[in-house]
mmCIF file of the N, C-alpha and C atoms, coordinates in Angstrom:
data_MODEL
# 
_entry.id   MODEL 
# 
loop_
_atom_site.group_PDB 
_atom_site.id 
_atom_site.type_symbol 
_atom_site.label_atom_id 
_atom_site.label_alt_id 
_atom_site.label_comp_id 
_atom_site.label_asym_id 
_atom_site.label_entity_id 
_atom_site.label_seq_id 
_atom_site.pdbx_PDB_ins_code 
_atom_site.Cartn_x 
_atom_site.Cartn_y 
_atom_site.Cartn_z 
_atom_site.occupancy 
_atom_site.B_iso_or_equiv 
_atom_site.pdbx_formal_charge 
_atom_site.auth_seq_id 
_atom_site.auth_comp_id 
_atom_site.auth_asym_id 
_atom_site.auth_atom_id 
_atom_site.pdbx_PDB_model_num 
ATOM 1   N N  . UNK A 1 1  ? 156.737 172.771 -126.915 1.00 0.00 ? 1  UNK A N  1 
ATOM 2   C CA . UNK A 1 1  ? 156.629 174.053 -126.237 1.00 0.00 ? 1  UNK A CA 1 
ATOM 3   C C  . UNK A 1 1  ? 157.135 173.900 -124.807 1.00 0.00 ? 1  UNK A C  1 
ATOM 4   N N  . UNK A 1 2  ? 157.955 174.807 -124.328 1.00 0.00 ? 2  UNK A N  1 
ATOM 5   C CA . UNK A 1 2  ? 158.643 174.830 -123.090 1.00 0.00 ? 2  UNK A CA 1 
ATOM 6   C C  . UNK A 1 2  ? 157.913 175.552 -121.940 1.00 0.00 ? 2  UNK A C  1 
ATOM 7   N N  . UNK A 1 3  ? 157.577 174.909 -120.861 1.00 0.00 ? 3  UNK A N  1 
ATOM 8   C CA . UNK A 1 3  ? 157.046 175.692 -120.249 1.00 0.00 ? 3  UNK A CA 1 
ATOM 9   C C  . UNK A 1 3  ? 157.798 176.505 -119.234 1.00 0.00 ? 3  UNK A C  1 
ATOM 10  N N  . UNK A 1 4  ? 157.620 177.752 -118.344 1.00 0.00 ? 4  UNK A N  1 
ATOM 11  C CA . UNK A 1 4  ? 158.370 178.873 -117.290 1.00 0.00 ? 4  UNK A CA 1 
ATOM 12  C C  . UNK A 1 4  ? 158.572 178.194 -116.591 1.00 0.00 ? 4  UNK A C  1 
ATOM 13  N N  . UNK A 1 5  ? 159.422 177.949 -116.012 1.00 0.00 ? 5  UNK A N  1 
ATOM 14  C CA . UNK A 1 5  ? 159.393 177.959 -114.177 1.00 0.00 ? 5  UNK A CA 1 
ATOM 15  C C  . UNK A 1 5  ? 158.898 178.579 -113.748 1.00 0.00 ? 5  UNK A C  1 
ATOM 16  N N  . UNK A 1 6  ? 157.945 177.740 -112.723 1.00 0.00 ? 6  UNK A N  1 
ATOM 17  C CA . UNK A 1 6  ? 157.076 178.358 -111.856 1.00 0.00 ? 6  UNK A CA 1 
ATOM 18  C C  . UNK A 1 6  ? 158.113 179.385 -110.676 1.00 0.00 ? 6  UNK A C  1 
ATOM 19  N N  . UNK A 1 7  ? 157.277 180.316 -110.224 1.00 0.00 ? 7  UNK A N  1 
ATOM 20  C CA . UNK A 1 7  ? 157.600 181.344 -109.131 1.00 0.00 ? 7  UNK A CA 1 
ATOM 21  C C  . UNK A 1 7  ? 158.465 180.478 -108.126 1.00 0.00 ? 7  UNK A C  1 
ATOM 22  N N  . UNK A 1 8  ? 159.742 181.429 -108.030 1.00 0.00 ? 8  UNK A N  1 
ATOM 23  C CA . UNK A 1 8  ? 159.490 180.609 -106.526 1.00 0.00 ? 8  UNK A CA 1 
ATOM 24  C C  . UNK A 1 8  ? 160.024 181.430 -105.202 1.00 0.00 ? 8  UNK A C  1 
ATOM 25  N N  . UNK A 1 9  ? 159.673 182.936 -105.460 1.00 0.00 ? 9  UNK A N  1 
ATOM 26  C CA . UNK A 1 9  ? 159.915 184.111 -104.481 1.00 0.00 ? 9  UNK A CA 1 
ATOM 27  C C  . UNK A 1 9  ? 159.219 184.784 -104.532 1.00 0.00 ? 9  UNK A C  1 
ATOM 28  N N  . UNK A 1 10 ? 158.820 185.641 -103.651 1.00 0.00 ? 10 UNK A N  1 
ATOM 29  C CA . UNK A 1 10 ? 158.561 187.420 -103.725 1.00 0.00 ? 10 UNK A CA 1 
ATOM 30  C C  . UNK A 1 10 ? 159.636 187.762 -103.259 1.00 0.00 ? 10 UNK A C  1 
ATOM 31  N N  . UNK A 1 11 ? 159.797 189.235 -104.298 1.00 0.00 ? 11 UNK A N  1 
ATOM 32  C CA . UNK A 1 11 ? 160.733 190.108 -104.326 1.00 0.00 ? 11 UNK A CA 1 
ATOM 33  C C  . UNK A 1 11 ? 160.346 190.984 -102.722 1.00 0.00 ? 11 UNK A C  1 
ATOM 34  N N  . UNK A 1 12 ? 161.562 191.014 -102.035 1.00 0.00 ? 12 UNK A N  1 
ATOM 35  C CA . UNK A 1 12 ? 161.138 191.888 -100.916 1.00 0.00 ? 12 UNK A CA 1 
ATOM 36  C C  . UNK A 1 12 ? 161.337 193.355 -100.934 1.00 0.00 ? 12 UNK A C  1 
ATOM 37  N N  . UNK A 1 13 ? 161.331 193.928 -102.096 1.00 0.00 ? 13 UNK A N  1 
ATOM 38  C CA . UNK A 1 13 ? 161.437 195.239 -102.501 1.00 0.00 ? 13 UNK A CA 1 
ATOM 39  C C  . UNK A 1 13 ? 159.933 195.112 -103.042 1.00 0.00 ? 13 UNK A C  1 
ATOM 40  N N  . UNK A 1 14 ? 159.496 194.747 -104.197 1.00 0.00 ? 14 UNK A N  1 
ATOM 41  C CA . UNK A 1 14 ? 158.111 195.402 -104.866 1.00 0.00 ? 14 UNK A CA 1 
ATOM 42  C C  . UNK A 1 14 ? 156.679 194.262 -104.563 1.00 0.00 ? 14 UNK A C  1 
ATOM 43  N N  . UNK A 1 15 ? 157.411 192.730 -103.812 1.00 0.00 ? 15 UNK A N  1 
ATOM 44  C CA . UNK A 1 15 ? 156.451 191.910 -103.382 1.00 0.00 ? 15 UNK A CA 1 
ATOM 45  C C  . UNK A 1 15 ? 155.735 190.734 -104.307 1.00 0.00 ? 15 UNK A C  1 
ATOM 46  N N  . UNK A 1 16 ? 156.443 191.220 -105.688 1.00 0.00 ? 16 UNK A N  1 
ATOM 47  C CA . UNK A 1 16 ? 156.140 190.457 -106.878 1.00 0.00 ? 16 UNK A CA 1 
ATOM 48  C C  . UNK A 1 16 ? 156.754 189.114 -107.070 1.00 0.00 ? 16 UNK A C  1 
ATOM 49  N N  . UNK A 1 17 ? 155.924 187.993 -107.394 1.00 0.00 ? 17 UNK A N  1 
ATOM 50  C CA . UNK A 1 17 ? 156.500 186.402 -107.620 1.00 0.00 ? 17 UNK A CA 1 
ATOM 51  C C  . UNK A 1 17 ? 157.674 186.743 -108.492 1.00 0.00 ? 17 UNK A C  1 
ATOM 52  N N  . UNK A 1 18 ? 158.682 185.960 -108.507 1.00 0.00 ? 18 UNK A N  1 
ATOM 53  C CA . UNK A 1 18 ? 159.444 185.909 -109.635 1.00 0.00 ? 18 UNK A CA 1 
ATOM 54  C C  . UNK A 1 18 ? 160.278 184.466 -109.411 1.00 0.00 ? 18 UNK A C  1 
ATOM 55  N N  . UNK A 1 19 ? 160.843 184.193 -110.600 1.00 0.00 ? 19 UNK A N  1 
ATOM 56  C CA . UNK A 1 19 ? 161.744 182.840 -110.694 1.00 0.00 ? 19 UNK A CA 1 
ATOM 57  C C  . UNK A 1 19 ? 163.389 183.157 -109.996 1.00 0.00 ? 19 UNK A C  1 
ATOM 58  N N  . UNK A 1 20 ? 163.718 182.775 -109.746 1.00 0.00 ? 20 UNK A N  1 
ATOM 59  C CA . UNK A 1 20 ? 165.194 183.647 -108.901 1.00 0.00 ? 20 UNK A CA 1 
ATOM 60  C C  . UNK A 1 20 ? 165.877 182.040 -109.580 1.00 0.00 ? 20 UNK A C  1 
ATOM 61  N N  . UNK A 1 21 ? 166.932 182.398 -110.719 1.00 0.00 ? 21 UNK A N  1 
ATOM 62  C CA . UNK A 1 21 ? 167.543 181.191 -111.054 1.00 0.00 ? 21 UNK A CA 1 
ATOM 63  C C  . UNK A 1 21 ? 169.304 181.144 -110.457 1.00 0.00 ? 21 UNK A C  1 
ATOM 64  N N  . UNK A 1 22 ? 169.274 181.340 -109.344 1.00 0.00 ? 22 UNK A N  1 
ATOM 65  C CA . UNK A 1 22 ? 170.745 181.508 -108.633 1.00 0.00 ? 22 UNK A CA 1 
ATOM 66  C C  . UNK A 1 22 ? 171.203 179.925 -108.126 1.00 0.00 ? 22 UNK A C  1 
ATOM 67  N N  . UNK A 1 23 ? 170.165 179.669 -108.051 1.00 0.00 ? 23 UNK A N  1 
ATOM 68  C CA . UNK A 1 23 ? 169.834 178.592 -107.730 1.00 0.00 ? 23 UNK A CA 1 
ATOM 69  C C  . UNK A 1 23 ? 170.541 177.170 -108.642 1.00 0.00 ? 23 UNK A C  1 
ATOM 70  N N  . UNK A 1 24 ? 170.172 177.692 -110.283 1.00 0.00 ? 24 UNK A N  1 
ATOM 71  C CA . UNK A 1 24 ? 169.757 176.805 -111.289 1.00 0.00 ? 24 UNK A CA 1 
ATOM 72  C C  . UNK A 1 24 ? 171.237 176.893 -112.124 1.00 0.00 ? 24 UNK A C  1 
ATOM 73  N N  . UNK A 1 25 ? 172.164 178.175 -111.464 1.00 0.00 ? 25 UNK A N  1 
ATOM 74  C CA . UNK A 1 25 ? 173.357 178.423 -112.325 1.00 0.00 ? 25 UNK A CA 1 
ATOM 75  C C  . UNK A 1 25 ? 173.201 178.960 -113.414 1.00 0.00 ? 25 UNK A C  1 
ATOM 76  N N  . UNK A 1 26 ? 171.979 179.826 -113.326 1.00 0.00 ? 26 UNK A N  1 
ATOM 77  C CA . UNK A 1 26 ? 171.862 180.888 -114.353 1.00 0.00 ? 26 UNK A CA 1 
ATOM 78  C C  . UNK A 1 26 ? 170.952 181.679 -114.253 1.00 0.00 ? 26 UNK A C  1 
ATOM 79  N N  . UNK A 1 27 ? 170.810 182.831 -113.878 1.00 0.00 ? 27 UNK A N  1 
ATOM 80  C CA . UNK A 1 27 ? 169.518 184.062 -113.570 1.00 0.00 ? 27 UNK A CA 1 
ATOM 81  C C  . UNK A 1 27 ? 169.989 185.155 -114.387 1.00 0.00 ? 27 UNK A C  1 
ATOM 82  N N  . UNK A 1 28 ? 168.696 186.036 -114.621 1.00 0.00 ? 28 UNK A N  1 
ATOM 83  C CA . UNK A 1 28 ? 169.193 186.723 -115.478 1.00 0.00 ? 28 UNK A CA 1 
ATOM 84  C C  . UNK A 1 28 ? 169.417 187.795 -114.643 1.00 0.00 ? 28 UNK A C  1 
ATOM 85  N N  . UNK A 1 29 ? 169.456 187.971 -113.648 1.00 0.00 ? 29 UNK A N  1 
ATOM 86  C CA . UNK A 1 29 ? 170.298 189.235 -112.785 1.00 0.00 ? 29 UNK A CA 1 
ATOM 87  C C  . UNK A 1 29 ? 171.978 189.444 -113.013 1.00 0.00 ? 29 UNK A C  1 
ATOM 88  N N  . UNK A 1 30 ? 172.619 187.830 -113.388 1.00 0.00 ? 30 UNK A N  1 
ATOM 89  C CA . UNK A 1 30 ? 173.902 187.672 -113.857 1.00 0.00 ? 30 UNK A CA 1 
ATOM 90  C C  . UNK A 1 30 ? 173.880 188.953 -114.815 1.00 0.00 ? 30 UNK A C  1 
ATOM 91  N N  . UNK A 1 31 ? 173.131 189.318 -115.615 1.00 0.00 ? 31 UNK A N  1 
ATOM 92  C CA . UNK A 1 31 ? 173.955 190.272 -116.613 1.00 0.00 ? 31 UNK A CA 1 
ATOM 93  C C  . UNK A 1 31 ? 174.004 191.285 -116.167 1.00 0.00 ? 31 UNK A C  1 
ATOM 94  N N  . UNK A 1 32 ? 173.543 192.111 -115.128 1.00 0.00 ? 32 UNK A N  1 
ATOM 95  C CA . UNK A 1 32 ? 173.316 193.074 -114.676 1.00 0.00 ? 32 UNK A CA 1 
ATOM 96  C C  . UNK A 1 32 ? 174.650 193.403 -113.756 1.00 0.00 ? 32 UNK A C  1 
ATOM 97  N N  . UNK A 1 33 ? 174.978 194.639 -114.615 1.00 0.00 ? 33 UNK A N  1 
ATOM 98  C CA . UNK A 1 33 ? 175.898 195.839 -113.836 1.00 0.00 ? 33 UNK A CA 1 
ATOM 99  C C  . UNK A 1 33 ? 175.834 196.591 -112.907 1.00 0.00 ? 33 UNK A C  1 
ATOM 100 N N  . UNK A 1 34 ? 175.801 196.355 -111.457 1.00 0.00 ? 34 UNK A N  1 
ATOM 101 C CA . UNK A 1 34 ? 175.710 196.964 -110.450 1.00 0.00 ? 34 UNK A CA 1 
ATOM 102 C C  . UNK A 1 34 ? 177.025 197.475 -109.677 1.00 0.00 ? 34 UNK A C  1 
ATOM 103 N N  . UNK A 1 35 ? 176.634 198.576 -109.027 1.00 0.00 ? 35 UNK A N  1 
ATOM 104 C CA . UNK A 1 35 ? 178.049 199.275 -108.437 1.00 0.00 ? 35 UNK A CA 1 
ATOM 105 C C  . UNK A 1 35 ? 178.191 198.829 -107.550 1.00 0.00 ? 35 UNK A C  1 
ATOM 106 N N  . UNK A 1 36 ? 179.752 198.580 -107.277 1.00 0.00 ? 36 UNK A N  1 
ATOM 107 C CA . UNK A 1 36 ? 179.895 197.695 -105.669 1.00 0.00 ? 36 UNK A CA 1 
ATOM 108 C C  . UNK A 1 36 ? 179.140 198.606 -104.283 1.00 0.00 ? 36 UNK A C  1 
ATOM 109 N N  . UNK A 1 37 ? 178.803 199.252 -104.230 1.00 0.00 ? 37 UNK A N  1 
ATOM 110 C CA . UNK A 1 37 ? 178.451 200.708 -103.443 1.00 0.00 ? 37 UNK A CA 1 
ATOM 111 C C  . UNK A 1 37 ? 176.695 199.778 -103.508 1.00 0.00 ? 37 UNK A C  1 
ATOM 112 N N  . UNK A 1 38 ? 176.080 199.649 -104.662 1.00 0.00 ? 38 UNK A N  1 
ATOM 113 C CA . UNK A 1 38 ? 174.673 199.375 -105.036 1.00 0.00 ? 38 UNK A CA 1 
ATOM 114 C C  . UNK A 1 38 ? 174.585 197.886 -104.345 1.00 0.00 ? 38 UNK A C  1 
ATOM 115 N N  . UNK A 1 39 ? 175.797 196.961 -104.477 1.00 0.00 ? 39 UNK A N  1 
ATOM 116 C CA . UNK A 1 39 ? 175.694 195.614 -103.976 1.00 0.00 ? 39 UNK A CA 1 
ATOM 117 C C  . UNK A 1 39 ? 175.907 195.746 -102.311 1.00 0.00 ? 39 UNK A C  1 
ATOM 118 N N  . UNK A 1 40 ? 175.985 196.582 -102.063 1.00 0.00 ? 40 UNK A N  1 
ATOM 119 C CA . UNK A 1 40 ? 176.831 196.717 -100.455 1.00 0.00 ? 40 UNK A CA 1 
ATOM 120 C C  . UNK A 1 40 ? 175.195 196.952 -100.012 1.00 0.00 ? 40 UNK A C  1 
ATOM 121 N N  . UNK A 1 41 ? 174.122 198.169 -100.582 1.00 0.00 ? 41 UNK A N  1 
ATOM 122 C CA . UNK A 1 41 ? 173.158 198.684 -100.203 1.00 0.00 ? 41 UNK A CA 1 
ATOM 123 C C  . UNK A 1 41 ? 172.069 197.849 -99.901  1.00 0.00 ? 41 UNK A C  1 
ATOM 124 N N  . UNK A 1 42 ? 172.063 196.595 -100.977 1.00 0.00 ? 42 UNK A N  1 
ATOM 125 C CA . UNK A 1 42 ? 171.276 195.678 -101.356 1.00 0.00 ? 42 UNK A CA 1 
ATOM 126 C C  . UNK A 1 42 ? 171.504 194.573 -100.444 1.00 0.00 ? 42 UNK A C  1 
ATOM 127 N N  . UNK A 1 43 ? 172.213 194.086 -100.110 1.00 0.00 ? 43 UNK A N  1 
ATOM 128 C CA . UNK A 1 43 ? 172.838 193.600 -98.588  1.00 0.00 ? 43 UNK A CA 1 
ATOM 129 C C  . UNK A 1 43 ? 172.520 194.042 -97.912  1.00 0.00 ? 43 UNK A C  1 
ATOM 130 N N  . UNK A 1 44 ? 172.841 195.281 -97.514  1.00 0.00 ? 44 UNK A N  1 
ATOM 131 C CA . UNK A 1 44 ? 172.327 195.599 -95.871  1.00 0.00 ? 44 UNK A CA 1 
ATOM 132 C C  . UNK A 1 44 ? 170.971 195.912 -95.572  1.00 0.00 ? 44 UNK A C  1 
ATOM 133 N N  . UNK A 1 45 ? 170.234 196.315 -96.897  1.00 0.00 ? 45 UNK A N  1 
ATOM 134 C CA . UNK A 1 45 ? 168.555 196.740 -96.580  1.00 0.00 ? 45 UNK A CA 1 
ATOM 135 C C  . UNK A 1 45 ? 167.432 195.267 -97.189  1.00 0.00 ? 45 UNK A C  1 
ATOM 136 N N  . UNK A 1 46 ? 167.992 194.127 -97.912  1.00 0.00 ? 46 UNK A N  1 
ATOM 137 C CA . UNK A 1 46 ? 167.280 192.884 -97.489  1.00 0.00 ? 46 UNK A CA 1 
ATOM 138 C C  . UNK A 1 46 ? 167.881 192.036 -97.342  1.00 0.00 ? 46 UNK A C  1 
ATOM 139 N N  . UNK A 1 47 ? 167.684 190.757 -96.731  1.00 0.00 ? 47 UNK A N  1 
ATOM 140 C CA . UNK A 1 47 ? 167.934 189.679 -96.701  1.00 0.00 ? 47 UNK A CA 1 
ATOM 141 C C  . UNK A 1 47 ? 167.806 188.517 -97.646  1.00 0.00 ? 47 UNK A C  1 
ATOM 142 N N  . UNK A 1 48 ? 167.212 188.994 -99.018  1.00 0.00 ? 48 UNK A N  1 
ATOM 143 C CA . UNK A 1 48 ? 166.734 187.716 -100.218 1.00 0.00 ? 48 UNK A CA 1 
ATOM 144 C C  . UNK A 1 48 ? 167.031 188.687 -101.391 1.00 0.00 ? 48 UNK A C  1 
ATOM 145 N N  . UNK A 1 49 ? 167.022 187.663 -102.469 1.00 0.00 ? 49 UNK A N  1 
ATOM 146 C CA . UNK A 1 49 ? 167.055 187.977 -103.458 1.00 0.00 ? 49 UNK A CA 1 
ATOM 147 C C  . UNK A 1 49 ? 165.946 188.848 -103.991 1.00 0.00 ? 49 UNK A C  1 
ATOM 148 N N  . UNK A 1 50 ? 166.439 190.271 -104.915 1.00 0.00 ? 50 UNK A N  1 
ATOM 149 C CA . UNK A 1 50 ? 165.040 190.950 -105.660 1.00 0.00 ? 50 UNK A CA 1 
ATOM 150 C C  . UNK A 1 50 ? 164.863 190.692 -107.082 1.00 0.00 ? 50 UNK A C  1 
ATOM 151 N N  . UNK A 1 51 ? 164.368 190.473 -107.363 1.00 0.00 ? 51 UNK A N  1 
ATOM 152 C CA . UNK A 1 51 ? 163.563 190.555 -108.808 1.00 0.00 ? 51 UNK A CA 1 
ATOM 153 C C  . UNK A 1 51 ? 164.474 191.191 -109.957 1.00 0.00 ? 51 UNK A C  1 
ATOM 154 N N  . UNK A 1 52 ? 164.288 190.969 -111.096 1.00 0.00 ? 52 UNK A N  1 
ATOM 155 C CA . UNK A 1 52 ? 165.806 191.410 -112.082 1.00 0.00 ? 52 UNK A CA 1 
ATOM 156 C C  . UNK A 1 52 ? 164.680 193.042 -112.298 1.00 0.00 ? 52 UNK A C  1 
ATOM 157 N N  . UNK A 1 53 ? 163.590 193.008 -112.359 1.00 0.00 ? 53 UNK A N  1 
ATOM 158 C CA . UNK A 1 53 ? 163.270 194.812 -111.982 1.00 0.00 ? 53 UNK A CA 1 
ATOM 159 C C  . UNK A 1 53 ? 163.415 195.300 -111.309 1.00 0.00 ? 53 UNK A C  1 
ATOM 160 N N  . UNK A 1 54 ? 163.001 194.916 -110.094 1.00 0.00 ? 54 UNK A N  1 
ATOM 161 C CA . UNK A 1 54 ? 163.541 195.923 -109.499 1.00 0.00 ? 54 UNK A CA 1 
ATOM 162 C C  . UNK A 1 54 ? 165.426 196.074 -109.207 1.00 0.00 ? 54 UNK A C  1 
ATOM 163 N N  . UNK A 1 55 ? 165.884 195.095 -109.615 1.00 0.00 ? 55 UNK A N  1 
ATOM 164 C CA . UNK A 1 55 ? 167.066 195.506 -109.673 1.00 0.00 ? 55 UNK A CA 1 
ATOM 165 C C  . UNK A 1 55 ? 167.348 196.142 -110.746 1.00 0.00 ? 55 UNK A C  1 
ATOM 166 N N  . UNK A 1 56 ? 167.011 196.501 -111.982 1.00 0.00 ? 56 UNK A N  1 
ATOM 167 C CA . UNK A 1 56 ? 167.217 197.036 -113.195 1.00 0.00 ? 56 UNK A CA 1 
ATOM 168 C C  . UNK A 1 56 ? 167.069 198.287 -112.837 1.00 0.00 ? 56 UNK A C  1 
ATOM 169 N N  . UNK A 1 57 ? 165.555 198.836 -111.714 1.00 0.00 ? 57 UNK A N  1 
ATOM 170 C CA . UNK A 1 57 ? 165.347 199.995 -110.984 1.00 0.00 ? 57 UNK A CA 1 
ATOM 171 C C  . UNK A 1 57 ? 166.502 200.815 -110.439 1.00 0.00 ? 57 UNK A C  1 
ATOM 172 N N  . UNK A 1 58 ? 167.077 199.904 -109.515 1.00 0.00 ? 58 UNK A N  1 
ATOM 173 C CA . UNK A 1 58 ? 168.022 200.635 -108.334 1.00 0.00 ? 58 UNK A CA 1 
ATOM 174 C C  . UNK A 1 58 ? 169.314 200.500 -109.546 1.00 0.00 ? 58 UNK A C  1 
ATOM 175 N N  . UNK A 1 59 ? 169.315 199.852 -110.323 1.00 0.00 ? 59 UNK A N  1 
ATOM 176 C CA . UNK A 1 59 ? 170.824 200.409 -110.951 1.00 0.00 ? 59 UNK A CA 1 
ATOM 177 C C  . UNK A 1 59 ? 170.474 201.466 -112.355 1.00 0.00 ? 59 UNK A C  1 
ATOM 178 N N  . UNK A 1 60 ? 169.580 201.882 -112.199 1.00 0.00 ? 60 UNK A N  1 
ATOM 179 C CA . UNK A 1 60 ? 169.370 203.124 -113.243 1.00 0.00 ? 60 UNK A CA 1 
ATOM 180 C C  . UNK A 1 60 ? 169.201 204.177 -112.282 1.00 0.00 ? 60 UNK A C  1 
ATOM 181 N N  . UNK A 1 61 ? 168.706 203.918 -110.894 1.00 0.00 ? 61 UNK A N  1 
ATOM 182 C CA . UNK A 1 61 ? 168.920 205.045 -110.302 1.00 0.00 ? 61 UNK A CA 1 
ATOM 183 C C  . UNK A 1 61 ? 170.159 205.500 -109.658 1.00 0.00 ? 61 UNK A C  1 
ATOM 184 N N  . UNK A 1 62 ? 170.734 204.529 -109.930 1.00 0.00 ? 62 UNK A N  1 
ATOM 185 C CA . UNK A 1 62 ? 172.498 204.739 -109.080 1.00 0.00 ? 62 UNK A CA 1 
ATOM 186 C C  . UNK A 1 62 ? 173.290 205.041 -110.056 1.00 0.00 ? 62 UNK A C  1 
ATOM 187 N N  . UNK A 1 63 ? 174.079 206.435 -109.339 1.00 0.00 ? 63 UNK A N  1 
ATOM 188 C CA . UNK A 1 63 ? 174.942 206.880 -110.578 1.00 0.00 ? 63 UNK A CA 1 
ATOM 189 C C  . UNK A 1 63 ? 176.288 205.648 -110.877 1.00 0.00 ? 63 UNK A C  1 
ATOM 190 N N  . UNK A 1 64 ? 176.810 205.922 -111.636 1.00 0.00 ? 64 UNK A N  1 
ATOM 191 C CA . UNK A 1 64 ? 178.359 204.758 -111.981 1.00 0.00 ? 64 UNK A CA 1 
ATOM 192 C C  . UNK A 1 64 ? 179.255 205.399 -110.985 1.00 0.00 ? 64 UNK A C  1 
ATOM 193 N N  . UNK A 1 65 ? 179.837 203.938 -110.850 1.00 0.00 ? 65 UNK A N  1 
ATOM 194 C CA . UNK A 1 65 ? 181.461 204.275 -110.027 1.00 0.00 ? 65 UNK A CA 1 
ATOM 195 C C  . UNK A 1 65 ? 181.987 205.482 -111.305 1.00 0.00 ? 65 UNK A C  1 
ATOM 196 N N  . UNK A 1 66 ? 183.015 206.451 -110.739 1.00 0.00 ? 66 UNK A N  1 
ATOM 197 C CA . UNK A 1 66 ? 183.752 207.066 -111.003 1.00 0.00 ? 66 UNK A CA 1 
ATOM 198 C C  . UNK A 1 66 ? 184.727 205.793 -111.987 1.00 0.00 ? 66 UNK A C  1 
ATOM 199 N N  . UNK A 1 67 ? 185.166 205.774 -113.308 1.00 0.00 ? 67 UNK A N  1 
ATOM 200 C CA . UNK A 1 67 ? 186.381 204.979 -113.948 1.00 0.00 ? 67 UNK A CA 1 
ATOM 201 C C  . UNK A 1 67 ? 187.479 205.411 -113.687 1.00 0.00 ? 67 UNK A C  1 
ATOM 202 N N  . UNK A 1 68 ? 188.460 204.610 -113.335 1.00 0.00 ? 68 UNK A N  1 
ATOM 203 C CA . UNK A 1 68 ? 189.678 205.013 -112.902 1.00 0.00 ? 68 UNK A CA 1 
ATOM 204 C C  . UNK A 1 68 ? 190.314 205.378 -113.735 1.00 0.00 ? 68 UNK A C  1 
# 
């Protein structure tokens, strides 16, 4: 039996522990589709990594780039 990786952040959006594997060369925020507009926002309003919810949050609330 495999055990989690332990915590090793709070999210500075909702304050919640989470594992942030950016680190490890693989997080699961990698799969996540965000608009360059959403990555620009996320930059300028924290300084750390958030949580793959609340990032799942802000990209369901952000409409899509326009497709060219």
């Amino acid at each position: 039996m495999t055990h989690p990786l332990p915590f090793n952040e709070n999210c500075p959006r909702c304050g919640q522990p989470f594992r942030c594997g950016a680190q490890d060369d693989r997080c699961d925020c990698f799969d996540l589709k965000l608009t360059p507009e959403l990555r620009e926002q996320i930059a300028r309003d924290y300084s750390d990594c958030l949580c793959v919810s609340c990032l799942k949050e802000l990209a369901l609330a952000t409409p899509a780039s326009p497709a060219n």
